[in-house]
N, C-alpha and C positions, 0 to 999 in steps of 0.2 A: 504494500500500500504506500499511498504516496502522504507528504506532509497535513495535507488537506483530511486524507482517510484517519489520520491517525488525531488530528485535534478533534471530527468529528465524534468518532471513537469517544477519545475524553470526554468532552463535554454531555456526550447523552448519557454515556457511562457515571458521571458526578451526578448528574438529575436524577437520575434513579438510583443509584446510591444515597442519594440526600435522603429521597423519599422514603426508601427501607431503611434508613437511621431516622430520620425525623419524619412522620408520616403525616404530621397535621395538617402540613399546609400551608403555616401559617411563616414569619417572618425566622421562627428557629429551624424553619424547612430551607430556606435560602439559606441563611448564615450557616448551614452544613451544606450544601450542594458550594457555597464562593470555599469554605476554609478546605472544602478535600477536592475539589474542583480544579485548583491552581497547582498542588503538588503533582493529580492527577495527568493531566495537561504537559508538564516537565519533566514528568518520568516517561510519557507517552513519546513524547519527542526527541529524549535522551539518548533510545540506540543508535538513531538515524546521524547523530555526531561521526560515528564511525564513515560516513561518507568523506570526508575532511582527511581521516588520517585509518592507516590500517585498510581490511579488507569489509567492505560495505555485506551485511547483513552475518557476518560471520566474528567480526573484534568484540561488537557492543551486541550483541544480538545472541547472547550465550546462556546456559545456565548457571555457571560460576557469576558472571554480572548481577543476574538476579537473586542468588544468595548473598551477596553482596550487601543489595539494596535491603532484603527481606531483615537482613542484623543489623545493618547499620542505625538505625530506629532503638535496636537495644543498646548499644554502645554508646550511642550521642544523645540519645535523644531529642532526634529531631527526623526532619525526613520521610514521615510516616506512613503518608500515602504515595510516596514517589512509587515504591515497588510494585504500587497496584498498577499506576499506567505502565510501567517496564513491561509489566506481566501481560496487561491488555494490547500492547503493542507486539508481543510473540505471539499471542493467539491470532491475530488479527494478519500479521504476514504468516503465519502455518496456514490459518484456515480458511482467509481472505485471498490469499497472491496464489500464483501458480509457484511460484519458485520456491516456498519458504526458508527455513533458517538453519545455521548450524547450533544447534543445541548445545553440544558439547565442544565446539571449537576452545580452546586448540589442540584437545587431546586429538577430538577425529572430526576432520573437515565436511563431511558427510549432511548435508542440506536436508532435512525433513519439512513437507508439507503433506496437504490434503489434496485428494483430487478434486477438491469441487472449487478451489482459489480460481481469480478469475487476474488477467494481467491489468498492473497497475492505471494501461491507461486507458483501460476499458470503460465504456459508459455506464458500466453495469457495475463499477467500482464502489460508487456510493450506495446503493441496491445492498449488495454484499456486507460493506460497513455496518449500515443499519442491522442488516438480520446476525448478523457475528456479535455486534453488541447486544440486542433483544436477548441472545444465547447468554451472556454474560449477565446481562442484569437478571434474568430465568434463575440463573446458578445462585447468582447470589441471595435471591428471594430464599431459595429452598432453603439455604444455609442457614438465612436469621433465623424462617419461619419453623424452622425442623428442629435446628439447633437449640438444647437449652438454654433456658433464659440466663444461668448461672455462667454457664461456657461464653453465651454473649457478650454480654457483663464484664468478664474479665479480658474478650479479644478485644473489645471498647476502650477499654482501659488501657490496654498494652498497646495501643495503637493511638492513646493518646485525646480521646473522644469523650 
C-alpha cells in the first residue's frame, strides 16, 4: 500500500478504536480517537522510512521492528500506540499488496503475502484498505467484547489509557 493507504488505515483504525475504548459518543469518544489516533498514524507511517535508506518493505517492515515497538512502551514509557499502527501497516501490505513483506528479515529474506493483495496502484486500492481495516476493527471488537473485563482493565493500563 501506498502512503495515502496506510494514513487511511490509521485514521479509520483510531475511530473505531476510540469507539471500542470510549463508546459514548460523547467529547471523551474524541479525546480517545485524537490521543491514540496520532501515535497510531506515526507508527502507520514508520516502516515506509525504510524507503530512504536500506531495503524498502524488508529493513522496517520486520518482526524484530515490531517487538521493538511492542516493549519499548515498557521500558520508556511512552510510545504506546505506535506498535499498533506498525502492526496495522504489516497487515495491511501482507493482506492489502500483492507483494507483501519480509517478516523475518534479516534472518531470511523470504517476502510473505496473501493472495487476494491487490497492487499498490490499483483503483481498487482504497476498496481493499477499507475492508483490511473493517477486519481489524472486527478483531479488535471481539477482543474487548470477549475478553475479561479484569484482562481489559489491566491491557488499558499497560498501554497507558
Amino acid at each position: 500500500m501506498n502512503k495515502k493507504g496506510h494514513v487511511l488505515n490509521a485514521a479509520l483504525l483510531s475511530i473505531g478504536l476510540g469507539y471500542l475504548l470510549e463508546p459514548a459518543g460523547n467529547l471523551a469518544t474524541f479525546e480517545t480517537i485524537v490521543s491514540i489516533g496520532v501515535p497510531i498514524t506515526l507508527g502507520a507511517l514508520f516502516p515506509d522510512v525504510d524507503t530512504a535508506f536500506g531495503k524498502h518493505r524488508k529493513t522496517l517492515h520486520n518482526l524484530p521492528i515490531l517487538a521493538g515497538f511492542v516493549v519499548f512502551p515498557e521500558l520508556f514509557g511512552n510510545l504506546e500506540w505506535v506498535w499498533v499502527g506498525i502492526l496495522t501497516h504489516y497487515v495491511l501490505d501482507v493482506a492489502g499488496s500483492k507483494r507483501g513483506i519480509a517478516l523475518f528479515y534479516p534472518l531470511w529474506k523470504q517476502e510473505f503475502g496473501l493472495p487476494v493483495g491487490v497492487a499498490v496502484s490499483s483503483r481498487r486500492a482504497d476498496l481493499v484498505t477499507v475492508l483490511v481495516t473493517a477486519a481489524e476493527v472486527a478483531l479488535a471488537a471481539v477482543l474487548v467484547f470477549r475478553f475479561p473485563q479484569e484482562g481489559f482493565e489491566l491491557a488499558r493500563q499497560s498501554i497507558g489509557l
